[in-house]
C-alpha positions in Angstrom: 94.4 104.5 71.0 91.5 101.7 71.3 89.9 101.3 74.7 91.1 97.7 74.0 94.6 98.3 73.2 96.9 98.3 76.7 98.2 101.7 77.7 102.5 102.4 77.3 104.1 103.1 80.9 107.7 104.0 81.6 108.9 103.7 85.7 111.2 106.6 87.0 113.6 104.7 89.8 114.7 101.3 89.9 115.8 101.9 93.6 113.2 100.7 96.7 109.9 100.4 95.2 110.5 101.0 91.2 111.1 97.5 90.9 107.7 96.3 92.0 106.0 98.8 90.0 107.9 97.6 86.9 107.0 93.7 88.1 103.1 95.0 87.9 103.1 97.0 85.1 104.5 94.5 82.8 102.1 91.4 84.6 98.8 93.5 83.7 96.5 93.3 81.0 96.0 96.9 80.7 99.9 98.2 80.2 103.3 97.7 78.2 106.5 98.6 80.5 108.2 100.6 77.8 110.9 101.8 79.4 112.5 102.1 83.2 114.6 105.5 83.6 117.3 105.5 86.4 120.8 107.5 86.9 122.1 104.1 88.2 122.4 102.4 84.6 123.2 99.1 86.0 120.8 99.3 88.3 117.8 99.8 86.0 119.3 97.1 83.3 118.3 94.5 86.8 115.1 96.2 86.9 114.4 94.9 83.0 115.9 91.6 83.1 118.9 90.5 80.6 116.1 89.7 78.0 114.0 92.3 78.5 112.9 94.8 75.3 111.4 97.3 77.8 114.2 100.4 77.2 116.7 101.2 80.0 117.0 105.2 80.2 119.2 107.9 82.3 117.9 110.8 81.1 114.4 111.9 82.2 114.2 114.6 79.6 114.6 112.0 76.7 112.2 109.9 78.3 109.4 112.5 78.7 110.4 113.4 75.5 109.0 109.9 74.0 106.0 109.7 72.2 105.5 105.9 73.3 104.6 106.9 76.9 101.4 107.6 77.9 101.9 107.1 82.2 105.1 107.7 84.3 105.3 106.1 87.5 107.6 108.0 89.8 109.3 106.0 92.6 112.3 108.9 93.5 113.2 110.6 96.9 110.8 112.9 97.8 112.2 116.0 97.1 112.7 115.1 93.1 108.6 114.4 93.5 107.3 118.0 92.6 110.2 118.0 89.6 109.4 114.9 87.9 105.3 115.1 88.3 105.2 118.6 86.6 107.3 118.3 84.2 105.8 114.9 83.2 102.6 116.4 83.3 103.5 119.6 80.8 105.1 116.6 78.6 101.4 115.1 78.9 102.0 112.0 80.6 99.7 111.0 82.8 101.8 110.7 86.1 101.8 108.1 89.6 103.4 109.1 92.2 104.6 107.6 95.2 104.1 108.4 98.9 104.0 111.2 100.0 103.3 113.0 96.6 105.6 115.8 97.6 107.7 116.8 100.3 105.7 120.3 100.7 102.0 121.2 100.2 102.9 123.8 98.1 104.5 122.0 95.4 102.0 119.4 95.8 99.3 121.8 95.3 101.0 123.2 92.1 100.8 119.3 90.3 96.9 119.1 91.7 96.3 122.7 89.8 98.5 121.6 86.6 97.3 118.4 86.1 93.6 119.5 86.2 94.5 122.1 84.1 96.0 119.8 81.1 92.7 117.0 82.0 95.7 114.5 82.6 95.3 111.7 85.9 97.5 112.5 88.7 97.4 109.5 91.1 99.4 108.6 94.4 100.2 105.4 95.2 99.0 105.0 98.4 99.2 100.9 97.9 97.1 100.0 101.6 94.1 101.8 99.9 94.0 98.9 97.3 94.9 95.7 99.8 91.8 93.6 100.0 91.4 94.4 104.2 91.2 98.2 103.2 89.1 98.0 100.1 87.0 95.9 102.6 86.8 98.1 105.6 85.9 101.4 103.0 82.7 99.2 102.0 81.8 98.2 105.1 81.9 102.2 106.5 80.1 103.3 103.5 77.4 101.2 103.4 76.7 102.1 107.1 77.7 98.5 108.7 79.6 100.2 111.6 76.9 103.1 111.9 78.5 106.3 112.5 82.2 106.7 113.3 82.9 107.8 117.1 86.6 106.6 117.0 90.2 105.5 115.2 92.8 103.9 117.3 96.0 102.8 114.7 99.3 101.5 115.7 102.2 101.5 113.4 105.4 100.2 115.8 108.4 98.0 115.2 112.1 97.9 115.7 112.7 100.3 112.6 115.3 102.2 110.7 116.2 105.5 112.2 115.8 107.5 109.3 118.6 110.3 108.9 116.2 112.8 106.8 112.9 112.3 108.0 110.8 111.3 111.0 109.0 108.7 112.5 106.0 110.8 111.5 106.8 111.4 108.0 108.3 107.8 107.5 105.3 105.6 109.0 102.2 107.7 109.5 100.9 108.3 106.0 100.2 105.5 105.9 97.8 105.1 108.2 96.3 109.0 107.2 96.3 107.7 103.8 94.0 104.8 105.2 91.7 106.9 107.4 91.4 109.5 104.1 90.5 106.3 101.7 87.9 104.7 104.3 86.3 108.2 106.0 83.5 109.4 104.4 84.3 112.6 102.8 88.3 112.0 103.2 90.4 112.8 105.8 89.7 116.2 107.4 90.2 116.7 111.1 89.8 120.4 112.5 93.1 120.2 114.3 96.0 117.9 114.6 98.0 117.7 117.9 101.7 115.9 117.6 103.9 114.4 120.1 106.5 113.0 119.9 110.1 111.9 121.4 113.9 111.7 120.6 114.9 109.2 123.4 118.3 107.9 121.8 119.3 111.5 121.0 119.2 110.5 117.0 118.3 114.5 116.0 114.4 113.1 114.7 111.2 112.4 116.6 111.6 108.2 116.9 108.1 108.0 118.9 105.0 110.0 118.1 101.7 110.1 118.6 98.9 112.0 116.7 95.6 113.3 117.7 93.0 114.0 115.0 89.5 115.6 116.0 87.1 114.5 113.4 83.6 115.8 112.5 80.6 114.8 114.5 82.0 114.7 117.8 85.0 112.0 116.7 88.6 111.0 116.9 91.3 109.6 115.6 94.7 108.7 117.1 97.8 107.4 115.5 100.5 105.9 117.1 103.9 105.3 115.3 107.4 104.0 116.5 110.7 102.9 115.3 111.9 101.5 118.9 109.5 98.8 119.7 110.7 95.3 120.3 107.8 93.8 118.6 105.6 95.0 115.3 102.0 95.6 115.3 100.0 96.7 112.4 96.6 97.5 113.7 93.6 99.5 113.4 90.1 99.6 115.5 87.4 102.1 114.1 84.4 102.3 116.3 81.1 103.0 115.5 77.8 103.6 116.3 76.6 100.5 115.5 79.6 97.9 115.2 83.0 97.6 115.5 85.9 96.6 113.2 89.7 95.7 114.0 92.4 95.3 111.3 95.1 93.5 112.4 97.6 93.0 109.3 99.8 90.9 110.9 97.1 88.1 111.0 97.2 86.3 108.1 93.9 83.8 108.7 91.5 86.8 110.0 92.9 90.0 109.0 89.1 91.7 109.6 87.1 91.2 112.4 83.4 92.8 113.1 82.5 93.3 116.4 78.8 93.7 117.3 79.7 95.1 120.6 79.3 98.1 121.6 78.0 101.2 124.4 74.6 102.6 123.9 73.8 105.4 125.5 69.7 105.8 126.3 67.2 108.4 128.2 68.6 109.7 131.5 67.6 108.5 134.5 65.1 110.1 136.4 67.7 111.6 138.7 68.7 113.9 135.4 72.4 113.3 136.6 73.6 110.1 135.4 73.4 108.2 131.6 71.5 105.1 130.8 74.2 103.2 129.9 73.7 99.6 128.7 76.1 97.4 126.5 75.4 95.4 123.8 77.9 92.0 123.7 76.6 90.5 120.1 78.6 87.8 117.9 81.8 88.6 116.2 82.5 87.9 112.5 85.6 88.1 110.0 84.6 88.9 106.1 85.7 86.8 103.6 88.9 88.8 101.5 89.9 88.0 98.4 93.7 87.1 97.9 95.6 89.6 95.6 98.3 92.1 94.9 97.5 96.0 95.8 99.9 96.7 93.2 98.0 95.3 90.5 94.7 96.8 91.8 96.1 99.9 91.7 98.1 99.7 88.4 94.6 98.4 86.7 93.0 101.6 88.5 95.3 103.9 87.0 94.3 102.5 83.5 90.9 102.8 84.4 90.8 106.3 85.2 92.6 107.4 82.2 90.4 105.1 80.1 86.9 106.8 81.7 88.5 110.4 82.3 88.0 110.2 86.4 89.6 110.6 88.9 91.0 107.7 90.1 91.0 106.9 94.0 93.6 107.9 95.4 94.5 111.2 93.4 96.5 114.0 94.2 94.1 115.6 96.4 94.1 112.7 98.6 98.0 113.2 98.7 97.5 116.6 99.3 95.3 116.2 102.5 97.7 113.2 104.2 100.6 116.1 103.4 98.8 119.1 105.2 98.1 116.7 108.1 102.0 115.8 108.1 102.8 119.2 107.6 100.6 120.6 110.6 101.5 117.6 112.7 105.2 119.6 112.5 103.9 122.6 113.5 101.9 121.0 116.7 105.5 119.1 117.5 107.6 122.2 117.2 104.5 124.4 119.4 104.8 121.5 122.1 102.2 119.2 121.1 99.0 121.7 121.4 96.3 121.7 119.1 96.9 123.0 115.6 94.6 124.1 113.2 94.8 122.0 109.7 96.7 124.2 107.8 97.9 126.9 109.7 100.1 129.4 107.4 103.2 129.6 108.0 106.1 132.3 107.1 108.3 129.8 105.8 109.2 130.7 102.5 108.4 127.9 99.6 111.7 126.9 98.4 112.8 126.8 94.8 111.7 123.6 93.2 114.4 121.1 92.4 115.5 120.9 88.5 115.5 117.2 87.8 116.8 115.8 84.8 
């Protein structure tokens, strides 16, 4: 196939999400929506459109089985994740998964290891990673505008769905680890994670949590994530050395602020017993963000790291890291709340993947 020519995709789930990966697949430049695959017939012909050629499919097997297909985009309940991505991968397809890419690191780790070993692109869609305020803050970090990193704070809180199979932690914080592993230098890997969390309304799953992350270098990160709060606040301050930046992405006029305020700490006095403290109170600013879909910046990098044989962003290491965090964030809830060490064995027996067809 010419570099030129636009690469052949086919969507997996017309439930939630599929539908939005469809609408951004067939708007960009570099893809054809051949075909959306869902046991719900009806449902997947209201995916397409009445006037649609893209191909309406139940059968996963027949689909993989095409030779028009060169990307699968899986939007399926977690536990049909592992499934779908290695047998889409043994096909050859190159595969994009949604969060979280599995529901265990293990099967996780077995698409990292079988898609490296076929040279195909395994990507997660971890869709923040590609808004403009993210993209934005990862430049900022790198090129050393905040200094070092001392601290995260990020809140994730609304009046949410009580999820019946899952978590508070599971439902809302990768999200914010797959953030902190897009915009940290050298990803996200604290030493330890420490989990607490609550069931106030007796629902049988932690409904307020909070995570603590020790960084490298002395720093830390802490998560905060709730389905009970009366009001919703998406919001993230990283501090460092240098300057500080807030998120706030309920703000639509200034999602990104710079703060050039800050604590420097100087020679101790001559007493030898107390810091020099001072503080620095310098102008804030808010960068200038362009206005487009994540969805479309990450479909267009998908292309693009098939196209130049990299790996693209957010691949399925970066999945794997935000799942051992979840994982180990269990363990620290289940040991009550102490310090655990990022990915602790367990005795737990890997379960027998899932046959999906």
């Amino acid at each position: 196939m010419s570099v030129h020519e636009p690469l052949r995709a086919a969507v997996i789930g017309a439930g939630y999400w599929g539908p939005n990966l469809a609408r951004n697949f067939r708007s960009s430049p570099d893809w054809d929506l051949v075909a959306v695959c869902d046991l719900d017939v009806d449902r997947a012909r209201k995916v397409v459109g009445p006037r649609s050629t893209v191909d309406v499919m139940t059968s996963t097997a027949e689909l993989l089985a095409r030779d028009d297909v060169d990307a699968v985009a899986i939007a399926t309940p977690a536990r049909t994740h592992a499934p779908l991505a290695l047998a889409a991968l043994d096909a050859g397809k190159h595969v994009l998964v949604e969060k979280p890419v599995a529901d265990r690191s293990g099967a996780a780790r077995q698409m990292v290891a079988l898609a490296a070993e076929r040279d195909l692109v395994l990507m997660v869609d971890h869709t923040f990673c590609y808004t403009p305020p993210v993209l934005k803050m990862r430049e900022l970090i790198a090129e050393g505008a905040l200094g070092d990193i001392h601290f995260v704070d990020s809140v994730r809180i609304n009046l949410g769905i009580v999820q019946p199979d899952v978590d508070v932690f599971w439902d809302l914080a990768p999200h914010d680890l797959s953030i902190l592993d897009f915009i940290l230098p050298g990803g996200l890997v604290p030493s330890s994670v420490g989990a607490q969390g609550a069931d106030p309304l007796g629902a049988g799953q932690t409904c307020v949590g909070y995570l603590t992350l020790p960084l490298p270098d002395g720093a830390i990160a802490h998560v905060h994530v709730n389905w009970l709060s009366p009001t919703k606040i998406r919001q993230m301050v990283v501090g460092g050395s240098r300057r500080t930046l807030v998120w706030d992405d309920l703000s639509p006029q200034q999602r990104l602020t710079v703060y050039d305020r800050g604590v420097d700490l100087g020679q101790p006095l001559p007493d030898r017993t107390t810091a020099n403290v001072s503080y620095r109170l310098g102008d804030a600013w808010a960068p200038a963000l362009p206005e487009r879909e994540a969805l479309g910046a990450m479909v267009a990098e998908l292309a693009a790291s098939i196209r130049e044989g990299r790996a693209p962003r957010t691949d399925g290491n970066a999945g794997l890291r935000v799942l051992d965090v979840l994982e180990t964030a269990a363990r620290s809830l289940g040991d009550g709340g102490r310090l655990t060490p990022l990915g602790a064995t367990t005795t737990r027996p890997e379960p027998e993947l899932e046959t999906v067809v």
